[in-house]
C-alpha positions as CSV (number, residue, x, y, z in Angstrom):
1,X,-16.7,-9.6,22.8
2,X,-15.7,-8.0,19.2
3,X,-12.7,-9.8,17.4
4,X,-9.8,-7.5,18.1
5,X,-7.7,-7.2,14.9
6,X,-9.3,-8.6,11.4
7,X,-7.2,-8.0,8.4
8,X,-8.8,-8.1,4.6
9,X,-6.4,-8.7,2.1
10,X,-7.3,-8.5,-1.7
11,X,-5.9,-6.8,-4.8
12,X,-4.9,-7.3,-8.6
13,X,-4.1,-11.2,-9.2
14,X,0.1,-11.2,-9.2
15,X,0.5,-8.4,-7.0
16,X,2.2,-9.8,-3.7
17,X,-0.9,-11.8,-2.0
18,X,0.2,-15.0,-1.3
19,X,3.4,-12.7,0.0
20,X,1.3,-10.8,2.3
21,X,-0.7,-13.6,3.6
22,X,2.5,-16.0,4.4
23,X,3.5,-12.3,6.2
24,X,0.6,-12.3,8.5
25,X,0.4,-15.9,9.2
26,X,4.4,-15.6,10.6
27,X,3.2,-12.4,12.6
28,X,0.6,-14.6,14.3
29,X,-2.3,-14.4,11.9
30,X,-5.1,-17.0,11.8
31,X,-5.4,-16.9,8.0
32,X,-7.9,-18.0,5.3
33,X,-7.1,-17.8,1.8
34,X,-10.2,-16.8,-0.8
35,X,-13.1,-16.7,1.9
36,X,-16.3,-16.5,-0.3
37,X,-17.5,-13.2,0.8
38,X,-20.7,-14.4,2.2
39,X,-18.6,-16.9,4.6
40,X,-17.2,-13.9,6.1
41,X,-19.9,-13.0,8.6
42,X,-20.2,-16.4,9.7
43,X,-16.4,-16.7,10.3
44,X,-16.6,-13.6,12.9
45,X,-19.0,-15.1,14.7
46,X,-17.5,-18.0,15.5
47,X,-14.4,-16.3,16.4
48,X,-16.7,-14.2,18.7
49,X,-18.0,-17.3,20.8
50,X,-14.5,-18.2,21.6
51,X,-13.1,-17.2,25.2
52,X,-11.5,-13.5,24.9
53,X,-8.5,-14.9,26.0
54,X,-8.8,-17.7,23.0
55,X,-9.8,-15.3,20.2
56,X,-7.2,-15.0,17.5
57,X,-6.4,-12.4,15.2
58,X,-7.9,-13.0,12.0
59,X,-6.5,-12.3,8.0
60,X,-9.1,-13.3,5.4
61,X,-7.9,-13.0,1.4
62,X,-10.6,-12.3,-1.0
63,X,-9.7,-11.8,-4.7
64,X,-11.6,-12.2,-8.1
65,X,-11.9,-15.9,-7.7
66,X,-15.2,-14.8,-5.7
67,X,-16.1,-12.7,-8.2
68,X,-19.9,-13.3,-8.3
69,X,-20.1,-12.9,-4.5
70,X,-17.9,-9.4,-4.4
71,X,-20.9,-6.8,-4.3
72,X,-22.0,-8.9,-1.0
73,X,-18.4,-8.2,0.3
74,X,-18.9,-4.3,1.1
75,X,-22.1,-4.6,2.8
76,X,-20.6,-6.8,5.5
77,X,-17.9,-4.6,6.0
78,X,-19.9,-2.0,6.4
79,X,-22.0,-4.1,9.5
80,X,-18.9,-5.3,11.4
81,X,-17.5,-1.7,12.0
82,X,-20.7,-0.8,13.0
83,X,-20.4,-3.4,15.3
84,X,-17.4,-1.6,16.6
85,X,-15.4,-4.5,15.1
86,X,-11.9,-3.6,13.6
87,X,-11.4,-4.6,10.1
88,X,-8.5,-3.0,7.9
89,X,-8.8,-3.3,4.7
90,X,-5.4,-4.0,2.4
91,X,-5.6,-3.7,-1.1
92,X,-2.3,-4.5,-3.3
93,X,-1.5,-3.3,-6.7
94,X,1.2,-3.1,-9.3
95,X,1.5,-1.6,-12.6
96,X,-0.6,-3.3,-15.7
97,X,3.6,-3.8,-16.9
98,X,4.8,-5.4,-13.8
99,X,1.7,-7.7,-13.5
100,X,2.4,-8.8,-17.5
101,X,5.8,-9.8,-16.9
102,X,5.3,-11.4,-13.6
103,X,2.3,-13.6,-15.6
104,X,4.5,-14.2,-17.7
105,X,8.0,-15.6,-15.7
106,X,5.4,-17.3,-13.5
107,X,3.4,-19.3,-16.3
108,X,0.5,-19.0,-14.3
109,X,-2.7,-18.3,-15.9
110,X,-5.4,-15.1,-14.5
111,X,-7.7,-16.8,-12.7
112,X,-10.6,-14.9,-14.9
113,X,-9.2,-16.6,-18.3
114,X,-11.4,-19.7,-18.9
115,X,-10.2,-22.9,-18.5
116,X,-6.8,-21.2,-17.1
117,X,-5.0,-21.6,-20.6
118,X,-1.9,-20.0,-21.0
119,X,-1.2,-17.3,-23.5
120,X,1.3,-16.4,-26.4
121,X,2.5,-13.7,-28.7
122,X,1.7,-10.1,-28.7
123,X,-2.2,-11.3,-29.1
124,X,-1.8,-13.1,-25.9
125,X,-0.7,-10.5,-24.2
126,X,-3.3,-7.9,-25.3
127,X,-6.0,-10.7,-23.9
128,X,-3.9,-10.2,-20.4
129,X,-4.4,-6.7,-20.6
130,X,-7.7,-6.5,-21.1
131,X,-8.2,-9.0,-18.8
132,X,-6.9,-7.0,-15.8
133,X,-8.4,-4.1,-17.0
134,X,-12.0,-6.2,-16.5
135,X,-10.1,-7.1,-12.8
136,X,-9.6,-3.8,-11.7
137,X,-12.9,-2.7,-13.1
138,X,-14.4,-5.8,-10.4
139,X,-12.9,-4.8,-7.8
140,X,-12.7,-1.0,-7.7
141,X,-15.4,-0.9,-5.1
142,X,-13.2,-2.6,-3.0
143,X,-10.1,-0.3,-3.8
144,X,-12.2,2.8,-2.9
145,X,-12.5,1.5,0.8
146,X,-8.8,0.1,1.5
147,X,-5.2,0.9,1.9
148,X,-3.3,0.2,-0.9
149,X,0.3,-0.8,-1.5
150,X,1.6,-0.7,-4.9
151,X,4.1,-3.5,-4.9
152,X,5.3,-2.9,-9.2
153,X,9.3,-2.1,-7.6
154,X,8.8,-4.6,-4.7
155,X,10.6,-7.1,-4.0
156,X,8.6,-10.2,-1.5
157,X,10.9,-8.9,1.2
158,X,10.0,-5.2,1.4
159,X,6.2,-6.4,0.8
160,X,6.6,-8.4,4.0
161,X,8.1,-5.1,5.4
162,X,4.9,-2.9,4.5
163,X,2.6,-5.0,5.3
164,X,3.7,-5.3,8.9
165,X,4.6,-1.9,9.0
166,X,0.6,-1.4,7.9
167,X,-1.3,-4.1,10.3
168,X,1.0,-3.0,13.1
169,X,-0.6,0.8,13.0
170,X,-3.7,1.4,15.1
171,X,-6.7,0.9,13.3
172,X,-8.8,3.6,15.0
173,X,-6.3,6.7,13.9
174,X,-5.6,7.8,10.3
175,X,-1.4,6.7,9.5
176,X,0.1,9.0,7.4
177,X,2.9,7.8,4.9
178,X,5.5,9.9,3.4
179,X,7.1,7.7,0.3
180,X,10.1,8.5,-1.4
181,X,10.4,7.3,-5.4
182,X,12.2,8.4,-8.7
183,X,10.2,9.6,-11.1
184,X,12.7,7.5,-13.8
185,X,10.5,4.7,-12.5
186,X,6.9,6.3,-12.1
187,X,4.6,7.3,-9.8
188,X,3.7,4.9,-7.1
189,X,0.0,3.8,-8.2
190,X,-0.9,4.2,-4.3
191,X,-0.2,7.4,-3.5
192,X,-3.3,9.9,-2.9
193,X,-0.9,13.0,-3.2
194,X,2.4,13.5,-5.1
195,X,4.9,16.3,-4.9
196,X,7.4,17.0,-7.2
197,X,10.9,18.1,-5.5
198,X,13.0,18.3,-8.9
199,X,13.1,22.0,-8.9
200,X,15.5,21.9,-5.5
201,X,19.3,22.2,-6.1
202,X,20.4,18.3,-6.7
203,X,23.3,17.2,-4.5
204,X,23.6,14.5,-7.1
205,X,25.8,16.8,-9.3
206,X,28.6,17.3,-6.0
207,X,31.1,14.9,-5.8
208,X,31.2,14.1,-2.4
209,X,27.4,14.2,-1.5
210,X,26.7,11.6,-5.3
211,X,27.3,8.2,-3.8
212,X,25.0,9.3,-0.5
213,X,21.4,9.5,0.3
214,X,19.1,12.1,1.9
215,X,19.9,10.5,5.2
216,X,23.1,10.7,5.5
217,X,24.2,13.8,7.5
218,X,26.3,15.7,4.6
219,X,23.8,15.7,2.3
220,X,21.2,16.3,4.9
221,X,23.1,19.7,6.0
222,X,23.3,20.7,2.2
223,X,19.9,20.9,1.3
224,X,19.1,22.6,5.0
225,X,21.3,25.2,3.6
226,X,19.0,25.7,0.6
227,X,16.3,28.2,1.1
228,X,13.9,26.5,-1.3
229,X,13.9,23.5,0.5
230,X,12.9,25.3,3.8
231,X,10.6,26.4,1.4
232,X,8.9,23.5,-0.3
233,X,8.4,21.8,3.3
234,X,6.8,24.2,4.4
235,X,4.6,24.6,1.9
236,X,3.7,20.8,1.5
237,X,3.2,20.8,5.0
238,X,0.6,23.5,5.1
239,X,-0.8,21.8,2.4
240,X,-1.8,18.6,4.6
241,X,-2.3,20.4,8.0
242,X,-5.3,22.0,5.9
243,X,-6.8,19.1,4.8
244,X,-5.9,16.3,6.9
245,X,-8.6,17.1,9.2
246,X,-11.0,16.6,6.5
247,X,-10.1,13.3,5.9
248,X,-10.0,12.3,9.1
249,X,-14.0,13.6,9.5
250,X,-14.4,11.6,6.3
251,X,-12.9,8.5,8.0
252,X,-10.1,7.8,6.1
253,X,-7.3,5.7,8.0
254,X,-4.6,5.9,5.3
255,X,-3.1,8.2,3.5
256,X,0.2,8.3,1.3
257,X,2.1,11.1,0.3
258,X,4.7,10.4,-2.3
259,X,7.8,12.9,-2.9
260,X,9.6,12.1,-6.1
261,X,12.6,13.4,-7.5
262,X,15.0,12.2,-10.6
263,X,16.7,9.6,-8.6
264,X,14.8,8.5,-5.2
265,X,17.9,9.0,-3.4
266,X,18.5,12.7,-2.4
267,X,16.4,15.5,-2.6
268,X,12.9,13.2,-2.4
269,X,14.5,11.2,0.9
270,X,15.3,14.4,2.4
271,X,11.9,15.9,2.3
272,X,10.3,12.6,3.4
273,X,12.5,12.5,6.5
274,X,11.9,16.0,7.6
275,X,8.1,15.8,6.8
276,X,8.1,12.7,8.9
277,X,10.0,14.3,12.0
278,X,7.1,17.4,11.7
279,X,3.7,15.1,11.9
280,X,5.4,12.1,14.1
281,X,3.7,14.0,17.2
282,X,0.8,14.3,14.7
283,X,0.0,10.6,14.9
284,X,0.5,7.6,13.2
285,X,3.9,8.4,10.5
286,X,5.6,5.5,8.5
287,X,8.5,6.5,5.9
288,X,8.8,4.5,2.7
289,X,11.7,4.7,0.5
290,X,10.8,2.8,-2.4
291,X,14.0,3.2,-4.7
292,X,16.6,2.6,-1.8
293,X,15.0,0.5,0.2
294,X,14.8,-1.7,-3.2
295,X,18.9,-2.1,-2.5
């Protein structure tokens, strides 16, 4: 009998996977941190001779430590869904910024610098750079094939959030994520569509609707009073009920759409929300907030 539920976790050294892997071990996860790729096969099959009623539910991080090995990775993917085994594929990211400073509060070397010396002074830092420029170069194959949470704005609590929020989804259906952000704070790195909703009246500029956020009632009833949001809903909405079904024929299980506006908090909210509410009967829906859910 298949293993029910595997979960691969990899990503950009510094982005949340030590996070993620404590995450699914408390869910119930038998984890395994930096499996050599070609161990992987072998791990499956024992799992597989256990007792159904025995088998666990397995979470395997592979990151550039196994760098060599990598291209052998994909391959064996590939084989155990053609098996009709589950595997979902997690793939964390953050900004080339965020991964800098977080090197450098930690004082943790990148596993690809020799010797794992530690680095000063604006030359230092350009040798970072390029040196996660060569890891997401390695392990774009890998990206292509995965879901990916950008975790540059999170904080290890909300990570823990997402990723059970992700694992928790059924594997066999395509999830669809609406994600509010601010575009003061960039585009989320993960998101394979973005719409801009800064061109809708901003309930930022009335007094009694500033301190409150697209999901409060008030403001909610506002912007349901605008035509152009009735509009811009409609249209993003068309949008994806065009070419969803394409994706789905392509296999995809994940897709993210990110809303942005100036702030995170209104407008953007607001249109997540009532996206959210129009595909929930769709399938598999999960809202992200990322600038208020930061709070």
């Amino acid at each position: 009998m298949s293993v029910l539920d595997i979960v691969l976790l990899t990503g950009i050294s510094g982005s949340g996977k030590s996070v993620a892997l404590n995450a699914l071990e408390d869910t119930g996860y038998f984890c395994v941190d930096n499996l050599p790729p070609q161990l992987l096969r072998g791990l499956v099959d024992l799992e597989q001779k256990r007792a159904p009623e025995q088998q666990r539910r397995l979470a395997v991080s592979v990151d550039v430590r196994s760098a060599q090995s990598l291209p052998d990775l994909l391959p064996v993917l590939t084989q155990l869904r053609q098996e009709g085994i589950k595997v979902r594929s997690v793939f964390l990211d953050a900004s080339t910024d965020a991964l800098v400073r977080r090197f450098s509060e930690t004082r943790r070397p990148h596993p690809l610098l020799q010797g794992g010396e530690q680095l000063e002074g604006s030359s230092g830092e350009k040798i970072l750079v390029d040196t996660i420029n060569l890891e997401r170069e390695l392990l774009s194959p890998l990206r292509e094939v995965s879901t990916v949470i950008d975790t540059s704005l999170l904080r290890p609590a909300q990570l823990r959030t997402w990723i059970h929020n992700v694992v928790q989804a059924v594997p066999s259906r395509l999830t669809l994520v609406f994600e509010s952000f601010a575009f003061k704070h960039g585009v989320p790195i993960d998101a394979d569509f973005v719409f801009d909703v800064r061109v809708l009246p901003n309930p930022y500029y009335i007094k009694e609707l500033k301190p409150l956020t697209g999901r409060d009632q008030p403001v909610m009833d506002y912007l349901a009073q605008q035509p152009e949001s009735a509009e811009m809903i409609a249209q993003i909405e068309a949008f994806l009920l065009r070419w969803l079904p394409s994706m789905e024929e392509d296999q995809r299980s994940y897709v993210t759409v990110a809303i942005g506006c100036t702030g995170g908090q209104h407008r953007s909210v607001y249109c997540v929300e009532q996206l959210a509410q129009r595909f929930g009967a769709r399938g598999v829906v999960l809202t992200r907030h990322r600038e208020q859910d930061a709070r």
